[in-house]
C-alpha positions in Angstrom: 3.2 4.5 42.1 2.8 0.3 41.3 -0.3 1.1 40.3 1.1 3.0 37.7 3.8 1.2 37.0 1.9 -2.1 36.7 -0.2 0.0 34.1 2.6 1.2 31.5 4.4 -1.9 31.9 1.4 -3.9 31.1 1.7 -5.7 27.4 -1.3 -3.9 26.0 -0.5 -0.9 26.8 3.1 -1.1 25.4 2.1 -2.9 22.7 -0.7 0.0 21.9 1.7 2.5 22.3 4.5 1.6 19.3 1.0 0.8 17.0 -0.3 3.9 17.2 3.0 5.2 16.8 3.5 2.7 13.9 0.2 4.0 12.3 0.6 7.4 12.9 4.0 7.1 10.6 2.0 5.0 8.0 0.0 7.9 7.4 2.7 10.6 7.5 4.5 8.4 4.6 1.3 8.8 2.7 1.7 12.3 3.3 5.2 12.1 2.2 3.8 10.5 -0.7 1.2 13.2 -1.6 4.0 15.8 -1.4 6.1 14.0 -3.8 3.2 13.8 -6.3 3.0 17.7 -5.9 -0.9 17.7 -4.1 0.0 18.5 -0.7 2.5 20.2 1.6 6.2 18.6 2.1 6.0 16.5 5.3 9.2 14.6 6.8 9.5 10.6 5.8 9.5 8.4 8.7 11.7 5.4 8.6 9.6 3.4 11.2 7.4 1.4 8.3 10.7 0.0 6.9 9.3 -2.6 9.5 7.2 -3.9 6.5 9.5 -4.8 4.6 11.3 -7.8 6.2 12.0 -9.7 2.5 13.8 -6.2 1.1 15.6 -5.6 4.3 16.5 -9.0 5.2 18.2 -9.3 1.5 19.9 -6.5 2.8 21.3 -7.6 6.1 22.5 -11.0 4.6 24.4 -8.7 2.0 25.8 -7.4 5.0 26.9 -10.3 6.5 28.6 -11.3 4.1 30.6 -8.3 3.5 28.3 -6.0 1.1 29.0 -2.9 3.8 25.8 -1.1 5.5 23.1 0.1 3.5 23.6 3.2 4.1 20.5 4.4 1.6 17.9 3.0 3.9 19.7 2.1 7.1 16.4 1.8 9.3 15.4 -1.5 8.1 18.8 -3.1 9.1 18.7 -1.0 12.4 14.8 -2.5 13.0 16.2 -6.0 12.2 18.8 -6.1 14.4 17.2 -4.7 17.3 14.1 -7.3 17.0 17.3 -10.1 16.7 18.6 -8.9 19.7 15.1 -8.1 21.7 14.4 -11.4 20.9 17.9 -12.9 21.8 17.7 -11.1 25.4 14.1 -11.4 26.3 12.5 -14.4 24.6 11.2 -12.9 21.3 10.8 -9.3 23.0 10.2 -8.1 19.5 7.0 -10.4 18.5 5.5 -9.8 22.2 6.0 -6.3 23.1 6.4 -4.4 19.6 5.3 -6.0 16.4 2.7 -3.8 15.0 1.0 -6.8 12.8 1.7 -8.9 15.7 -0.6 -6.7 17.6 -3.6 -6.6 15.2 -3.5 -10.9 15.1 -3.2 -10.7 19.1 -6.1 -8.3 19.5 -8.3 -10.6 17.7 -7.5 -13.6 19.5 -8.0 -11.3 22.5 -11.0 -10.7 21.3 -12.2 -14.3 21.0 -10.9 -15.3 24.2 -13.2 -12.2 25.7 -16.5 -13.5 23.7 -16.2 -17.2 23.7 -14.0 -17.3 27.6 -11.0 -19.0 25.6 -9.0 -19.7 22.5 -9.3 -23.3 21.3 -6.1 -25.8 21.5 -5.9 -27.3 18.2 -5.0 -31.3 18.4 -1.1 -31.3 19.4 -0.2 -32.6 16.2 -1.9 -30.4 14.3 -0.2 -27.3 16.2 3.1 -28.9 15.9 2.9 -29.4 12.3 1.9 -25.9 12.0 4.9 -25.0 13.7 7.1 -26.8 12.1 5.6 -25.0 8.7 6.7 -21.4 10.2 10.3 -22.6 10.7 10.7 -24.4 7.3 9.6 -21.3 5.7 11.9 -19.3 7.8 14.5 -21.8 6.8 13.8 -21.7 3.2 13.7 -17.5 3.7 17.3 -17.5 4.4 18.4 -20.2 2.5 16.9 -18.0 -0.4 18.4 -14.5 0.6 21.9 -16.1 1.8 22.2 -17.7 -2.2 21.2 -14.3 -3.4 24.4 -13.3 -5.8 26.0 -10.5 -3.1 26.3 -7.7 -5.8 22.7 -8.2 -6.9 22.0 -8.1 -3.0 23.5 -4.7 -2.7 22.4 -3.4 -6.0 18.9 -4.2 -4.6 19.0 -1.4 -2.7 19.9 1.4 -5.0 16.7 0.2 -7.2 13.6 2.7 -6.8 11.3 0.0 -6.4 13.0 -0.4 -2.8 12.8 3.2 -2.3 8.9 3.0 -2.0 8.3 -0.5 -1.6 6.4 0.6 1.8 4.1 2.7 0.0 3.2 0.0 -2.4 3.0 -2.7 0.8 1.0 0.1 2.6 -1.3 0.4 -0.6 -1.8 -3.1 -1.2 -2.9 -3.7 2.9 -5.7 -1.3 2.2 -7.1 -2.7 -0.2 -10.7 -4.4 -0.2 -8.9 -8.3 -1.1 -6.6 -7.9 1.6 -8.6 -6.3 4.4 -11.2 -9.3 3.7 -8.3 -11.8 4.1 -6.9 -10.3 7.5 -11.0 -10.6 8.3 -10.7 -14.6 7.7 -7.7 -14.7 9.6 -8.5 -12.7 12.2 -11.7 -14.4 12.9 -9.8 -17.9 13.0 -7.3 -16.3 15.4 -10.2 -15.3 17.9 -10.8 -18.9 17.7 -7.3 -20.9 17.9 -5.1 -17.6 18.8 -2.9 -16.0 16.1 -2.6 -18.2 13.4 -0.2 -16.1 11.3 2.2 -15.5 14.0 2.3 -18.8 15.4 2.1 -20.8 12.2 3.1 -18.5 9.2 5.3 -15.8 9.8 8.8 -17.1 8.5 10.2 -13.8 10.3 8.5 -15.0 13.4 10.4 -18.4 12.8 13.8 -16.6 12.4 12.8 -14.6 16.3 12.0 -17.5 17.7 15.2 -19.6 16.8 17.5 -16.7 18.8 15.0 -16.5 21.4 16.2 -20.2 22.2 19.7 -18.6 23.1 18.2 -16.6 25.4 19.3 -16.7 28.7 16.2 -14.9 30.2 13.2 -17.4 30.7 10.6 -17.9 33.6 11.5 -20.7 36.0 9.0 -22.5 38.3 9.9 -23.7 41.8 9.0 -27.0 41.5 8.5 -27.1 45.5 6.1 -24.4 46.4 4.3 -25.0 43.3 0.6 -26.1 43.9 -0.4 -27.3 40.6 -3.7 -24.8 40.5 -3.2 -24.1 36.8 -3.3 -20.5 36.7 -0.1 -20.2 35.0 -1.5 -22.2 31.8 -4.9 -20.7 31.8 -3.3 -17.1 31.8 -0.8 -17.8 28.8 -2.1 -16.4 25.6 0.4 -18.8 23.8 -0.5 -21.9 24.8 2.5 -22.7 27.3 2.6 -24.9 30.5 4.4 -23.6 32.9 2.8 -25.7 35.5 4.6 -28.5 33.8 8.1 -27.6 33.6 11.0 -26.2 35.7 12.1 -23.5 33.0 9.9 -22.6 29.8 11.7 -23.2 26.6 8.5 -23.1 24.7 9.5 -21.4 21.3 5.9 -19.7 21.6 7.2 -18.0 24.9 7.1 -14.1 23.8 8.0 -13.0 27.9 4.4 -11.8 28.2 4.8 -12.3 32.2 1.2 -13.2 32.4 2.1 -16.7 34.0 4.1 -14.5 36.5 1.5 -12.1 37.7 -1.3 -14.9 37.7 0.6 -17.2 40.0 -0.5 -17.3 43.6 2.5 -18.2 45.2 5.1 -16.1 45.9 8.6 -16.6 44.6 6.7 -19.8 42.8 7.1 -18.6 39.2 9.4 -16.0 38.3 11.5 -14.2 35.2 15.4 -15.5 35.8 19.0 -14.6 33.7 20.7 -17.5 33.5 18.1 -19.3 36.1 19.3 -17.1 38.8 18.6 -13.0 38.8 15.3 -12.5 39.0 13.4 -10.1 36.7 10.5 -8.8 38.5 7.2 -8.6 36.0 7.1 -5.0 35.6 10.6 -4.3 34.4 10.4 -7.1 31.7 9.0 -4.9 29.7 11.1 -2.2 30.8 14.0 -3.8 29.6 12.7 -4.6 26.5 11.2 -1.3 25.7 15.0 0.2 26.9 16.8 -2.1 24.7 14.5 -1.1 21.9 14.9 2.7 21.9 18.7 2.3 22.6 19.3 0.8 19.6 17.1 3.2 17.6 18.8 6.1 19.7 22.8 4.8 19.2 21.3 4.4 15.3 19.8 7.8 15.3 22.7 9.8 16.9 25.2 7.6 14.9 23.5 8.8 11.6 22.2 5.5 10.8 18.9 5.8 10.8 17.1 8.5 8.5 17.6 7.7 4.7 19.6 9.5 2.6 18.2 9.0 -0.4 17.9 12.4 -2.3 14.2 14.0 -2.0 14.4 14.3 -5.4 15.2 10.3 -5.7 12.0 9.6 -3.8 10.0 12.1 -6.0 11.1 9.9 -8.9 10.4 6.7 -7.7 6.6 7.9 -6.4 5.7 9.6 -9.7 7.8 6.3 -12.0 4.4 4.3 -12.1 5.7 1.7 -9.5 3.3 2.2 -7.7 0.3 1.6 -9.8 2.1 -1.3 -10.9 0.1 -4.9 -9.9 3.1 -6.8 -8.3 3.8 -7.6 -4.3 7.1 -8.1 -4.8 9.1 -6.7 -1.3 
């Protein structure tokens, strides 16, 4: 029974699980897609890739913030946001370490790396901190942006069909020979130095890792019974030093547990609330994963999850030329 439970809380195997489920709804929406063009047979749109869409949805949250009511068009984005806000609140960016689909793809190739070459490379401590420093300025400048956005312009946003495909044309443009070649070059510089999007790029990593500081869950070291072997560091896929503090507050810290299971000692490093209930390594994930499908369950009972944009609203905006149309835009 650990055995198994040891396996399905492990982080690859969660974080396997939601991609394939991730994928798996990328292509049912191009199914979706070919239905509405009228050359295949009608199959149910999932709401799961509103994930890619962080820009469009965000707009929408901060509309909602400020008292521009619940999108209640495509409601799935807002539900995905808030419970990656509040993964990441609870559970030290739970989102970025246990779910994020394009999190997964950057962290399999600096898996990859560390397999072939036996490590990723520490860039120069300036050099990563200024990199850093980049994904929270553009985080910064992100909401800055959306939270100036005129609020009836922010609503109207989501009644536009652009929106109402805007996953398709994200999904179309990541397949596509320019873009596959780019996540190559990044990828092959994260099997060197680790993920470089997520830990120096991704402004909606920036905006996970700032409520991750309020967490009150963190991993604490007893400073006593520590023996300074190292394992801790050597295990952490994020570049943290456990070995050199008495609680990690590393903004990188995703709760991976790594540092927890490779520790020698017992009771030496540990998963605490508030420094003193501890979390034992397999129901980290656990927790996270319950939270997670809470949410999306309290959403999907409640109604607000599945779009209710008409069928034929979505059969307009497929066949309207959007998305032939050369623009990124999200």
């Amino acid at each position: 029974m650990r055995r198994v439970l040891d396996v399905v809380s492990g982080r690859w195997f969660v974080k396997t699980t939601y991609f394939v489920f991730f994928v798996v709804s990328c292509v049912q929406l191009f199914r979706f897609a070919a239905w509405a063009r009228g050359t295949g047979p009608y199959t149910h749109r999932p709401e799961a890739p509103a994930g890619l869409l962080p820009v469009g949805h965000f707009t929408s949250f901060f509309a909602w913030i400020r008292g521009g009511g619940w999108d209640t068009l495509l409601p799935a984005g807002l539900v995905i946001i808030l419970a990656a806000l509040a993964t990441s609140l609870l559970f030290r960016r739970g989102f970025c370490g246990w779910i994020c689909p394009v999190g997964t793809v950057w962290e399999a190739f600096a898996a990859a790396g560390r397999r072939v070459l036996g490590r990723n490379y520490v860039v120069p401590r300036w050099a990563d901190l200024a990199g850093r420093a980049v994904r929270f300025v553009l985080a910064a400048l992100v909401v800055a942006f959306l939270m100036l956005v005129p609020l009836g312009e922010a609503v109207a946003f989501r009644s536009l069909l652009y929106m109402w495909v805007a996953d398709l044309k994200i999904l179309g443009i990541m397949i596509q020979p320019v873009y596959l070649l780019v996540v190559l070059i990044v990828g092959l510089v994260s099997a060197f130095i680790g993920p470089l999007w997520c830990r120096y790029l991704c402004p909606v990593g920036g905006i996970y890792c700032a409520a991750a500081m309020l967490s009150p869950c963190a991993v604490v070291r007893d400073e006593a019974s520590c023996i300074q072997c190292g394992k801790c560091a050597s295990s952490c896929h994020a570049f943290c030093r456990p070995d050199r503090v008495h609680t990690v507050r590393d903004t990188e810290c995703d709760g991976c547990m790594d540092c927890v299971k490779a520790c020698p000692v017992e009771g030496c490093l540990e998963a605490r609330v508030a420094g003193r209930v501890r979390i034992a390594p397999w129901l980290w994930p656990l927790l996270v994963v319950a939270l997670w499908l809470s949410i999306y369950g309290a959403a999907k009972v409640s109604g607000n999850w599945d779009s209710t944009v008409p069928l034929d609203g979505f059969k307009a905006a497929v066949n309207s030329g959007i998305l032939e149309q050369r623009s990124t835009r999200q």
